[in-house]
N, C-alpha and C positions, 0 to 999 in steps of 0.2 A: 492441361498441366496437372501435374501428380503435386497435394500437400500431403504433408505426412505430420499426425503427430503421435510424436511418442510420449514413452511414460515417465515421468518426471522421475528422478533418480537422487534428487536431495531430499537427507535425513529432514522428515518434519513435513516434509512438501507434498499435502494430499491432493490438490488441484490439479486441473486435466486444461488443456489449452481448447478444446472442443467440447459444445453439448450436443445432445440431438438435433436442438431447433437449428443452432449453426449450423451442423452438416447438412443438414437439408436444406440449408438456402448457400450453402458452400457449392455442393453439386448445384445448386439451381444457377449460378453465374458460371459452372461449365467447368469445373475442379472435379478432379478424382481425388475422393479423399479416403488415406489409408491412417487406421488409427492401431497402433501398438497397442497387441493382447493387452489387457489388465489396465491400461492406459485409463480409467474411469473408475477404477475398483474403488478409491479409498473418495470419490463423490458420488458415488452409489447410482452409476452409471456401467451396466452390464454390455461384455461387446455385443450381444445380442439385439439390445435394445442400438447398438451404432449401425451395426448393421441394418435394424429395420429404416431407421434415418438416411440411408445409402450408400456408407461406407465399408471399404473392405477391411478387414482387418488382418497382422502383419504376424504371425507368429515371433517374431526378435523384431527390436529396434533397426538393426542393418537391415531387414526388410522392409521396415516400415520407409525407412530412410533413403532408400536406392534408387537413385534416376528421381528423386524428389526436386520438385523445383520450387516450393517453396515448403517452407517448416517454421508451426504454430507452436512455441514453447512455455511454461512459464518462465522456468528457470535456465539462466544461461547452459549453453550445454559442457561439457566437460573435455577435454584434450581426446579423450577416447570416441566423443560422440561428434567431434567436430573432423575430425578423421574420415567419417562416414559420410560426410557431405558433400555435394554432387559438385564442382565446381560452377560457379555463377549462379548457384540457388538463394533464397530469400529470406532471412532467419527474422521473424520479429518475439520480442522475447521479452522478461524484465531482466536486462543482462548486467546492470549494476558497475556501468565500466569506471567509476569515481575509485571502488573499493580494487576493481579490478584491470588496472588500463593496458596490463601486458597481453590481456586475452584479445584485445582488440587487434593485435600485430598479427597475431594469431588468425582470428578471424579473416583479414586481408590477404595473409599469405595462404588462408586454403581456398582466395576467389568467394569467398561469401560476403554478400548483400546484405549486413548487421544492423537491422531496427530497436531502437532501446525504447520500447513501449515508454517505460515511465520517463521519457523524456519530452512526451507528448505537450505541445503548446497550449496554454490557456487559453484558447479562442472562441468563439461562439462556435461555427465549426464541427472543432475536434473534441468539441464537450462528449458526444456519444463515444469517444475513441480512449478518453480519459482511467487510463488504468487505477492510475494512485487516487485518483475520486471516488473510483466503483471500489477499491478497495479497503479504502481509510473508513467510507461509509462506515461498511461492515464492524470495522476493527474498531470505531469508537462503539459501536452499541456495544460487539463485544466484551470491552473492558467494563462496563459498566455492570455488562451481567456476568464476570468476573470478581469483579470485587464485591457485589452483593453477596456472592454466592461464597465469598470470603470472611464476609461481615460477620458477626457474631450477635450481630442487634438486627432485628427487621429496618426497614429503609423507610414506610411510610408512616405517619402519623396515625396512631391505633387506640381507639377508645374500647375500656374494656370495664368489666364490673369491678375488676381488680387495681385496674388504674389506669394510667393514659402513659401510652409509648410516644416518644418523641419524635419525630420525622428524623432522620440523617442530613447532614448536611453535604451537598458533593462540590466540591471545587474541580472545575475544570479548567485549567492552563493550556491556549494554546486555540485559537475557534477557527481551523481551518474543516475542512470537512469533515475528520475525524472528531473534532472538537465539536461542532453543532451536532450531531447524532449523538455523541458522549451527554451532552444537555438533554435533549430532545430524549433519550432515554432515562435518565437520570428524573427527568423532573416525570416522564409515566410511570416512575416507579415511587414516586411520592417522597422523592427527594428535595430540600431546599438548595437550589444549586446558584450555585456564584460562578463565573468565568472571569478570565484576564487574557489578554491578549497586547502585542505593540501596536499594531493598525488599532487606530478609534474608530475605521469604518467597520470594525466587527460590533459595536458597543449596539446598533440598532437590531444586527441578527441576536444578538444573544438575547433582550430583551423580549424580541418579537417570539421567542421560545419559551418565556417565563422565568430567565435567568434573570441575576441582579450581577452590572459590570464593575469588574474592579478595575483600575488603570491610574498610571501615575501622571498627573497634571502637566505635561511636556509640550512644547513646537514642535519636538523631533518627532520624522516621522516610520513609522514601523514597514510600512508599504514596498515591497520590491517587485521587480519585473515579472512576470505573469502572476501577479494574484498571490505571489508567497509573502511569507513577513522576512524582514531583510535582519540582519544581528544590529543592534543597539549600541552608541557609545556606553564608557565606562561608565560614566556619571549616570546615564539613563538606568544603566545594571546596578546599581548603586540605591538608586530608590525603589527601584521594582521591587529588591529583593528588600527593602524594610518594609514596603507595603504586605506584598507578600509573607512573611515573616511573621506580622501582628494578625493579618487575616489567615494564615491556616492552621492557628493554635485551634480552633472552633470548629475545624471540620472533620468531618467522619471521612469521608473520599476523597481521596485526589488521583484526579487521572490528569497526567504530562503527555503531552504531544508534538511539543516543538521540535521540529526537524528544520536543518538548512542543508539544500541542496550541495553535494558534498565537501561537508565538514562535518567534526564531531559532533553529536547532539548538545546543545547548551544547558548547561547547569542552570536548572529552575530551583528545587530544592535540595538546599545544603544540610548538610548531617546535622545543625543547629536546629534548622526547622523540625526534621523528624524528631527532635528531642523533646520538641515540643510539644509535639501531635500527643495526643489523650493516648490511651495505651489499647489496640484495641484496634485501630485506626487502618487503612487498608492507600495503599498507593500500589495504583498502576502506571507503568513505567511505558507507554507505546514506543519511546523511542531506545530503546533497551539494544535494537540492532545498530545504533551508532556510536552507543558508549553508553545512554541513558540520560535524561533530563535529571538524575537524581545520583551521586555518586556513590552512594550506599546499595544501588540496581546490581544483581548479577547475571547479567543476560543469559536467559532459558531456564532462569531459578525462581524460584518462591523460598525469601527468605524473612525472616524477621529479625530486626534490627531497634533495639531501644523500645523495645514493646510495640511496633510498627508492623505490620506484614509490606513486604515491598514486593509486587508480581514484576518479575522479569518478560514475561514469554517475549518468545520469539513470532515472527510471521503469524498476526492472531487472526488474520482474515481467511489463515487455512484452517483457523478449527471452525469457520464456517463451508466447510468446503462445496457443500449441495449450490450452497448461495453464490459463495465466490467465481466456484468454476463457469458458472451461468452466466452471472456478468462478466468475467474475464473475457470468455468466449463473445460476447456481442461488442465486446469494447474491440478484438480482433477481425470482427467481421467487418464490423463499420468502418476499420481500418482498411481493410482489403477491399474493397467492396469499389469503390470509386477508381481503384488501380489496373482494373481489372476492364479491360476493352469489350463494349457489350457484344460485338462484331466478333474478332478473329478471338473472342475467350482470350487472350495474352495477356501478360502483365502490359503498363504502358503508362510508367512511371514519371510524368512532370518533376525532375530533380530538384527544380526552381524550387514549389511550391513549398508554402514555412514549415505546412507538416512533414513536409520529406527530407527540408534542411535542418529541423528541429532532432529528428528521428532518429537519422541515420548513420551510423558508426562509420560503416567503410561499404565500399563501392570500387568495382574493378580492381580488386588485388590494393586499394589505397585507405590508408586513415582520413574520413572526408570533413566527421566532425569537427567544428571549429575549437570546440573546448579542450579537443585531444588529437590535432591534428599534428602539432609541434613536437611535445612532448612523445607520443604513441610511436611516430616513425625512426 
């Protein structure tokens, strides 16, 4: 079986769906893997070095792409690249079909096999398979060395002949994965950092990291289906945000991270709170690609607002790219890796299975997912 992977073609998008270590154990379960010239260049990844790992490599993407039976992407492919696809072949990808669900028809009517990586199940399992885990990682340490590197004041607490610098304070909103490495950075950089979150089962991670929890005294519970935090009644949003409100007049950092699987990102901090914030003050915005936890965010900007800087970026886990593309690439292996017949090399896909019902967009020319099964066709 021929994979192909080409080179990513969205603005911003430095990550490669393939490392060397992957191709080498890609070919080692019995794949020909063709990797699209340059496809590696912006993770500093030479095709040189793909080729010494075992792969050939495609002069064009329709090269890389032809007679492919399956294809390693990050980003959804594009009208033009989904043209090129072999009929019956295997896309696994982060293909974002909430934002996008017309591509999905699409998908089905050119006979492609459409995996939504970040749709992957919270299970023991598909923990190694876990796209938006390997990648939030990253993207909370990110922010953190972002907004330092924003900050205008050192972060840790500094004794000097001249006087004593204060530590920073970081508030982090939000302790899913991106949020504990946001902490977990935050406090090795000699930050005093605070968190909040709706699940109180975060209250003993944040602790066990040297964070102090903030949380509003409620029955209700934050908790939803695979391990995310679920949206809040009104009343709950109601004191969150006074709590809130008195606690981040006092902070130097705030990094936002609340996402709900698709819907708009939720308003954490309101233009009231920034007004508050000391002047000076630095917010990062992780959720910036869904509208932003902060309404004053201009998504892919760095603005300053009421003497605030507020970072927009977009996609921050590609300006780790060396890193990301590493782990992307073994979160796709571990994916493939079981589907794949150790006997006749085939694919030999269990449809049952939660990861594959969890996954999978469309199958045989059909919309299969349940969340966009009705709606898509």
């Amino acid at each position: 079986m021929k994979l192909a992977i080409p080179k990513e073609r969205q603005d911003g998008e430095t990550r490669v769906a393939a490392s060397p270590e992957t191709v080498k154990k890609l070919t080692a379960l019995g794949l020909d893997v063709t990797v699209e010239t340059g496809a590696g260049a912006h993770a500093s990844i030479s095709d040189a070095v793909y080729q010494e790992a075992g792969a050939k490599i495609a002069a064009t993407e329709a090269e890389a792409l032809k007679d492919a039976d399956l294809v390693f992407k990050v980003r959804a492919p594009s009208d033009e690249e989904i043209a090129l696809f072999k009929r019956g072949s295997m896309l696994a990808a982060i293909l974002n079909p909430y934002d996008d669900k017309a591509r999905l028809k699409k998908y089905a009517d050119a006979g492609i096999n459409a995996f939504a990586m970040e749709f992957m199940p919270r299970i023991t399992r598909a923990q190694s398979m876990d796209v938006l885990s390997s990648q939030s990682n990253l993207a909370g340490y990110k922010a953190v060395v972002n907004a330092a590197a924003a900050f205008t004041r050192a972060t840790p607490m500094m004794m000097t002949a001249a006087g004593t610098i204060a530590p920073a304070r970081a508030f982090i909103m939000g302790v899913g994965v991106a949020g504990l490495q946001a902490i977990a950075t935050a406090k090795r950089l000699g930050c005093i950092v605070s968190a909040t979150d709706v699940r109180a089962t975060t209250k003993e991670q944040v602790e066990s990291l040297g964070g102090t929890f903030v949380m509003v005294a409620s029955d209700e519970s934050g908790d939803a289906a695979g391990g995310y935090a679920k949206e809040m009644s009104d009343e709950y949003k109601r004191a969150q945000a006074a709590l809130v409100a008195e606690h981040i007049k006092k902070q130097d950092i705030v990094i936002t991270t609340a996402l709900i699987p698709g819907r708009p990102a939720p308003v954490l901090v309101s233009e009231d709170m920034v007004k508050s914030m000391k002047p000076g003050s630095i917010i990062v915005d992780l959720a910036a690609e869904r509208g932003g936890n902060c309404p004053l965010t201009e998504p892919g900007k760095t603005v300053v607002k009421h003497g605030v800087t507020i970072i927009g970026d977009l996609n921050v886990a590609a300006q780790l790219s060396v890193d990301a593309s590493a782990l992307y690439s073994k979160n796709l292996l571990n994916f493939i890796t079981p589907l794949i017949d150790k006997d006749t090399k085939a694919l030999n896909i269990n449809w049952e299975d939660e990861i594959i019902t969890g996954t999978a967009l469309t199958r045989d020319g059909q919309v299969v997912h349940a969340q966009f099964r009705e709606g898509a066709n």
